[in-house]
C-alpha positions in Angstrom: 42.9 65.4 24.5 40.7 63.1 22.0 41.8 61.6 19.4 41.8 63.1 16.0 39.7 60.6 14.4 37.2 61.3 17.1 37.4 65.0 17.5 36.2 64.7 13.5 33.4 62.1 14.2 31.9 64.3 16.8 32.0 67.7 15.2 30.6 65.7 11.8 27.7 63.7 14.2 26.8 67.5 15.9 26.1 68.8 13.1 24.4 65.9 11.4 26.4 65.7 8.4 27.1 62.5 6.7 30.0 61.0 5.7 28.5 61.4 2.0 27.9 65.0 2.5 31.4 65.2 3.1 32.4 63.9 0.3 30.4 65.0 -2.1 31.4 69.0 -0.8 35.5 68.2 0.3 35.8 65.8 -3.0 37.5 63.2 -0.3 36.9 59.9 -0.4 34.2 58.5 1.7 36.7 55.4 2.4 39.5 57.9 3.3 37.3 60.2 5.8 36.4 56.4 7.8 39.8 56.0 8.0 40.7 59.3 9.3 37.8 59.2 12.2 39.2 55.6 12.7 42.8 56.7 13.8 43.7 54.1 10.4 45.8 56.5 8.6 48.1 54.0 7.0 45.0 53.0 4.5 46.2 56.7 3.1 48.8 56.7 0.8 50.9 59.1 2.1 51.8 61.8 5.2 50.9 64.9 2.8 47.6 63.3 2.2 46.7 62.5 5.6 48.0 66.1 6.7 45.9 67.9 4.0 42.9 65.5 4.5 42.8 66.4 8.1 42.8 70.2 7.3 40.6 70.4 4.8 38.0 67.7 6.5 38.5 70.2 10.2 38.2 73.4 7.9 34.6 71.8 6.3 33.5 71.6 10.0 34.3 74.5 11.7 37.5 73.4 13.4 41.0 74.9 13.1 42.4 72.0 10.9 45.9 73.6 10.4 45.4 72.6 14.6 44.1 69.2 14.2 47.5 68.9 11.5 49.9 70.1 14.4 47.9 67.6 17.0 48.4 64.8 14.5 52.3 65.5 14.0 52.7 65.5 18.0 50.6 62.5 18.1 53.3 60.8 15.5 56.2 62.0 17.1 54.8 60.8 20.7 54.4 57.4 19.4 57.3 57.4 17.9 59.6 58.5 20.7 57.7 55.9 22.9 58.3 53.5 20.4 62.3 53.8 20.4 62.0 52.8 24.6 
């Protein structure tokens, strides 16, 4: 599977939406939605945040964001079971 980040990018680039678009109709950030199709989540302050920004950002294009929020908690516990190796 892709990335989050780059599951969003994709689905925003298909359907030639910019990342002001976005913005202006989710009420998110522009800085926060380039961090979230960058994989950078730690420039968002907090897990709830990044968990509801995913949703709502995957829900504005069509995708099943409460999905993309379950990808990105495996993805976090993934990394951080490798990490304790």
């Amino acid at each position: 599977m892709s990335d989050i980040g780059s599951v969003l990018r994709t689905a925003r680039e298909e359907k030639n939406i910019t990342l002001e678009m976005v913005e202006k109709e989710t009420s998110i950030r522009k800085t926060y939605l380039e961090a979230i199709e960058t994989n950078n989540f730690s420039v968002i302050p907090g897990e709830v945040f990044v968990k509801g920004i995913i949703r709502t950002y995957g829900n504005y294009l069509g995708l099943d964001g409460l999905k993309l929020v379950e990808d990105y908690k495996a993805c976090l516990l993934y990394t951080s079971d490798a990490a304790d190796e």
